[in-house]
C-alpha positions in Angstrom: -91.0 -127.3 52.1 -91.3 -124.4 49.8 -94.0 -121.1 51.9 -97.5 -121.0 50.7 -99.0 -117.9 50.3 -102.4 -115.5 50.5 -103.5 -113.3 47.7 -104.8 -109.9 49.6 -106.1 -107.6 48.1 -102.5 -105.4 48.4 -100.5 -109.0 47.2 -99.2 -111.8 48.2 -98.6 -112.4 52.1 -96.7 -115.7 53.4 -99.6 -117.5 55.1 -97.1 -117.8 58.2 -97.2 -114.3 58.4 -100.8 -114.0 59.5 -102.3 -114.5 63.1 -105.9 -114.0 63.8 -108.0 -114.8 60.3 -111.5 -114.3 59.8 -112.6 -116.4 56.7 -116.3 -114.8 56.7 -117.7 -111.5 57.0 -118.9 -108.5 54.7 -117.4 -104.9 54.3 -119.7 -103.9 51.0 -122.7 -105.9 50.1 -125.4 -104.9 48.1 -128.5 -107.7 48.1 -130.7 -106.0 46.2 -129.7 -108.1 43.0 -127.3 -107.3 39.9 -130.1 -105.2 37.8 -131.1 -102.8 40.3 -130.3 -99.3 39.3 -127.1 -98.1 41.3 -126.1 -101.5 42.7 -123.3 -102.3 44.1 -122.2 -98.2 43.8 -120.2 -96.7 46.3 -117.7 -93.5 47.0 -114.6 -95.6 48.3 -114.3 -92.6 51.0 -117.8 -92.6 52.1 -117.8 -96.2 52.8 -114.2 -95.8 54.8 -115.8 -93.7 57.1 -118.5 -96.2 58.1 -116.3 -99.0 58.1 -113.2 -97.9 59.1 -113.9 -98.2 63.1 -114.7 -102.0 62.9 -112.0 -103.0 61.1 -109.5 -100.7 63.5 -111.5 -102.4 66.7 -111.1 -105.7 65.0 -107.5 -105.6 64.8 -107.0 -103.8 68.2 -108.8 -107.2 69.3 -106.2 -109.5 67.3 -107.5 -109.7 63.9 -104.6 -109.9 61.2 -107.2 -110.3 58.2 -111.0 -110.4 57.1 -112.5 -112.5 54.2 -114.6 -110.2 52.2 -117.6 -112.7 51.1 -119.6 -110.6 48.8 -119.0 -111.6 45.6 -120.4 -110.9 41.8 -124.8 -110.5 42.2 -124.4 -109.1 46.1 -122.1 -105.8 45.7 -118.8 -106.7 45.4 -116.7 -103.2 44.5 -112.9 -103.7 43.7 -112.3 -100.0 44.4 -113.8 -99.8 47.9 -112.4 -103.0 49.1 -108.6 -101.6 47.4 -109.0 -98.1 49.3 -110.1 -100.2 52.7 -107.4 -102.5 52.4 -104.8 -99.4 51.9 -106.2 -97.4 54.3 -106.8 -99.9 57.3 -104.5 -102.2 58.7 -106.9 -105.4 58.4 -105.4 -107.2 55.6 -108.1 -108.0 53.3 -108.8 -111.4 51.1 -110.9 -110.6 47.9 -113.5 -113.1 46.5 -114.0 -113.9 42.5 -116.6 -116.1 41.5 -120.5 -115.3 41.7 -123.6 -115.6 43.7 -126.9 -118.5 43.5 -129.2 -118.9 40.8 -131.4 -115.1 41.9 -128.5 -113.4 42.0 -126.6 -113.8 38.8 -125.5 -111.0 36.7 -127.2 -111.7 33.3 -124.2 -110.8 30.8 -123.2 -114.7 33.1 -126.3 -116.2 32.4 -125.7 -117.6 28.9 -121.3 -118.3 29.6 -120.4 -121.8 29.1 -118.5 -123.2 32.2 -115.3 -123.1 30.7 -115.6 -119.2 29.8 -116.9 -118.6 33.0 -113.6 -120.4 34.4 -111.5 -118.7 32.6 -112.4 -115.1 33.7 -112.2 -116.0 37.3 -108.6 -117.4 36.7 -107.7 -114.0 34.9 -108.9 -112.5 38.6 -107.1 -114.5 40.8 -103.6 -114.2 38.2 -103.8 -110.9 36.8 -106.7 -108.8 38.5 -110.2 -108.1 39.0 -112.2 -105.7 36.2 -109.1 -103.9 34.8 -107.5 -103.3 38.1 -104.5 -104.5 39.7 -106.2 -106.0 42.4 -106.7 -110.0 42.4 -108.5 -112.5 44.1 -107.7 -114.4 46.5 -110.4 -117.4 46.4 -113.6 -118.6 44.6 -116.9 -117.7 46.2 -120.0 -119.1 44.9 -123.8 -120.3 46.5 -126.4 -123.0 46.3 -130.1 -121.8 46.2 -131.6 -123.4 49.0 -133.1 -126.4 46.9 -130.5 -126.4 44.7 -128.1 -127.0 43.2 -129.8 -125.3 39.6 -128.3 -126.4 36.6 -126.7 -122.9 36.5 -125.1 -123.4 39.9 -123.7 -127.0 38.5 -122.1 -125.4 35.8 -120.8 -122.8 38.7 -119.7 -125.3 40.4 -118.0 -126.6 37.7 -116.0 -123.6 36.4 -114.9 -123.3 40.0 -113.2 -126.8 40.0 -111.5 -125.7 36.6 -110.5 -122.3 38.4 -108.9 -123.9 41.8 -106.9 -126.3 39.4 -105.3 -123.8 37.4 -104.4 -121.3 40.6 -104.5 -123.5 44.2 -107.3 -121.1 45.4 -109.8 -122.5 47.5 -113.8 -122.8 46.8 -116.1 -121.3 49.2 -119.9 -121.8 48.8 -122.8 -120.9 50.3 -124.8 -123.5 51.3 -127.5 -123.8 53.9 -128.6 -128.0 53.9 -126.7 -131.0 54.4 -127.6 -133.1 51.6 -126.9 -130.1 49.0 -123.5 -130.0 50.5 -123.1 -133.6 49.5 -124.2 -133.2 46.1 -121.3 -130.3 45.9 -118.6 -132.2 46.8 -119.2 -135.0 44.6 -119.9 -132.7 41.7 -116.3 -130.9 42.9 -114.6 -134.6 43.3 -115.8 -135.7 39.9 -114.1 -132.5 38.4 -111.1 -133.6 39.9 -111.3 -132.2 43.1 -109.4 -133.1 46.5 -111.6 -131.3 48.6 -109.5 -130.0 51.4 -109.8 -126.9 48.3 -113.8 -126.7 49.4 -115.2 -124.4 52.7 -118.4 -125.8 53.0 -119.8 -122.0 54.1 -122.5 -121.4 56.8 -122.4 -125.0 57.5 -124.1 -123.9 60.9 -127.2 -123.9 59.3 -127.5 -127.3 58.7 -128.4 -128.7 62.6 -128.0 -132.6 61.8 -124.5 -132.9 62.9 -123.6 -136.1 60.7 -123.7 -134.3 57.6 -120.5 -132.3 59.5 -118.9 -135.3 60.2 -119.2 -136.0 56.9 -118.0 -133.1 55.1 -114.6 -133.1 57.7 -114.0 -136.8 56.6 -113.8 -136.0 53.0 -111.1 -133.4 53.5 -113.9 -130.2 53.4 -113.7 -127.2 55.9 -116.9 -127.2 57.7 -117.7 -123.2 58.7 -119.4 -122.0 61.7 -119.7 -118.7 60.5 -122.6 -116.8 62.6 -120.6 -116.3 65.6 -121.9 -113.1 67.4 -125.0 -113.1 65.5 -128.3 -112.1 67.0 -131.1 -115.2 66.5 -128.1 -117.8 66.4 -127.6 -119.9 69.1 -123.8 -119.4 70.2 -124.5 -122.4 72.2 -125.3 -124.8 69.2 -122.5 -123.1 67.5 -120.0 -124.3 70.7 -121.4 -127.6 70.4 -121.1 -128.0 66.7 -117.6 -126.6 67.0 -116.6 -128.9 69.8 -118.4 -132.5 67.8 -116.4 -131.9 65.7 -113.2 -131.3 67.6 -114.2 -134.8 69.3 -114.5 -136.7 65.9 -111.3 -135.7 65.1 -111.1 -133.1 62.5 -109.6 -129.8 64.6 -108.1 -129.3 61.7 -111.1 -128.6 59.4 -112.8 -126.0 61.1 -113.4 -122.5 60.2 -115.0 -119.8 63.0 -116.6 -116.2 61.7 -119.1 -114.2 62.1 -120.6 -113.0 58.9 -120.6 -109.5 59.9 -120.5 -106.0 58.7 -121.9 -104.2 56.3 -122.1 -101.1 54.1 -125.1 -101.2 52.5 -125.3 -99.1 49.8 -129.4 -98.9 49.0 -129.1 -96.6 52.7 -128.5 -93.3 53.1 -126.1 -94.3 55.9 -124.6 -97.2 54.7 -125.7 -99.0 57.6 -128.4 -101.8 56.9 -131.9 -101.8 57.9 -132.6 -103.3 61.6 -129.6 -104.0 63.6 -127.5 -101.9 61.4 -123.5 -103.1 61.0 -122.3 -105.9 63.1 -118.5 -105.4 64.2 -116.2 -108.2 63.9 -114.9 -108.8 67.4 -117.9 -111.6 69.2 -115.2 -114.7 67.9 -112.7 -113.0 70.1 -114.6 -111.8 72.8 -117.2 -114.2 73.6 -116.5 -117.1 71.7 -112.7 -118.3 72.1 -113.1 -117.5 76.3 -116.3 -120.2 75.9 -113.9 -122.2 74.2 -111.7 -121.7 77.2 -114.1 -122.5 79.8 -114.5 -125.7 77.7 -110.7 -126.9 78.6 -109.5 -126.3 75.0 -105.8 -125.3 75.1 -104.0 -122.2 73.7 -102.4 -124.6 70.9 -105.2 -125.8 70.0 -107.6 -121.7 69.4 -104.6 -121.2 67.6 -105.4 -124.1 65.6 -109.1 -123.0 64.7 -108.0 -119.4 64.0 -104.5 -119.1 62.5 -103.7 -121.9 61.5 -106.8 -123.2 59.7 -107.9 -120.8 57.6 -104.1 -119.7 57.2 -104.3 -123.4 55.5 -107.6 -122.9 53.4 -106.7 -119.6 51.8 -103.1 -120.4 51.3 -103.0 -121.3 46.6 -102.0 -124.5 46.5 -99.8 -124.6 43.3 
């Protein structure tokens, strides 16, 4: 069998190289929409010296590479996530693609699905707004009632996207039954959907809707690990369900931490400021312990899976 491999944001790694992934967080995210004056802006240097010392502590704690999330409408910046990834040894997975309905960058608005498809296959192949740096999957988001017309046609330029590169689609999406309607949207396109990461599928509590999702062949995320006002105990219990049912092997664990913020002075955001990316190794996989699962089997939920969901499949 011919090695699959990552696109980081410094090229392609063997997926078999990486240990510890973390297939959600946030280094640069800017939410305060696409037409705000100075968004997404940010010295590459300035933002290295807030961030630096979580990514350091992350790998010190086992952490081989870090997701970045923030995609086109929330801040994503090519050059600080290029300088970070040089300059840190976190290896760091880049997103094309673009954010929900509110968020949309209006030069995208009025882009027919197949345009829109084809510029997020020139990321992941050749590079990301006249840089060298590419992709390395498809981010995209549901509106909480949605999915808009806008985010079908997303949806549907991401199917085109993942069939011409192997790269897997990650979406935002906070209900159950809006996850359905994705996936047969994405399996109409022509989709097998062990190429979809149903993201922050936490926040959707009825737990048949996961079983669901892991049946079709989608990755189910559980991706507010660490974070204050989510109960790591729910989080345990959806992550264990699903173990039971089954389908170890479509499970993703993050946090969905982080982040410079660049509408502060400080970079840091407003209220609890920047959450490192260490709880999943901390406090979650020793719960995991005390719940009998073996050593083979953490492995499982955070090499090999998301080594297996970020891996092109060509």
């Amino acid at each position: 069998m011919s090695r699959q491999y990552i696109q980081t944001v410094t090229g392609q790694v063997a997926a078999d190289e990486f240990g510890l992934i973390l297939p959600h967080e946030h280094l640069f995210t800017d939410l305060r929409g696409p037409t705000v004056p100075g968004y997404a802006q940010g010295n590459p240097e300035v933002v290295a010296q807030v961030m630096e010392p979580y990514l350091v502590e992350a790998h010190a704690a086992g952490v081989t590479a870090l997701v970045e999330c923030s995609t086109l409408g929330v801040g994503r910046n090519v050059p600080v996530l290029k300088y970070l990834a040089h300059s840190t040894p976190v290896r760091i997975i880049a997103p094309t693609g673009v954010y929900r309905q509110a968020y949309i960058p209006p030069e995208l608005i009025g882009v027919s699905a197949k345009q829109l498809a084809e510029m997020w296959i020139g990321d992941l192949t050749q590079g990301m707004e006249g840089s060298d740096v590419k992709a390395g999957f498809i981010k995209i988001a549901m509106s909480d009632d949605g999915p808009t017309d806008l985010e079908v046609r997303n949806l549907k330029a991401a199917a085109a996207a993942s069939q011409a590169t192997g790269a897997v689609i990650a979406s935002h999406t906070i209900r159950g039954d809006i996850a359905m309607k994705e996936m047969d949207i994405l399996e109409s396109e022509g989709i097998n959907l062990d190429r979809f990461i149903w993201v922050h599928a936490n926040a959707e509590v009825d737990q048949s809707y996961h079983r669901t999702a892991v049946s079709r062949g989608a990755y189910v995320e559980f991706d507010a690990i660490g974070q204050k006002g989510a109960s790591q105990d729910e989080l345990l219990n959806f992550t264990l369900a699903v173990i039971e049912a089954g389908y170890a092997n479509r499970i993703l664990l993050s946090h969905d931490a982080g982040w410079y913020d660049p509408s502060q002075p400080d970079g840091r955001p407003v209220g609890d400021g920047i959450r490192g990316f260490t709880a999943l190794i901390h406090e979650f996989i020793p719960a995991l312990r005390k719940h009998g699962l073996s050593e083979d089997m953490i492995r499982q939920l955070t090499m090999t899976n998301p080594a297996g969901a970020f891996a092109l499949k060509t």
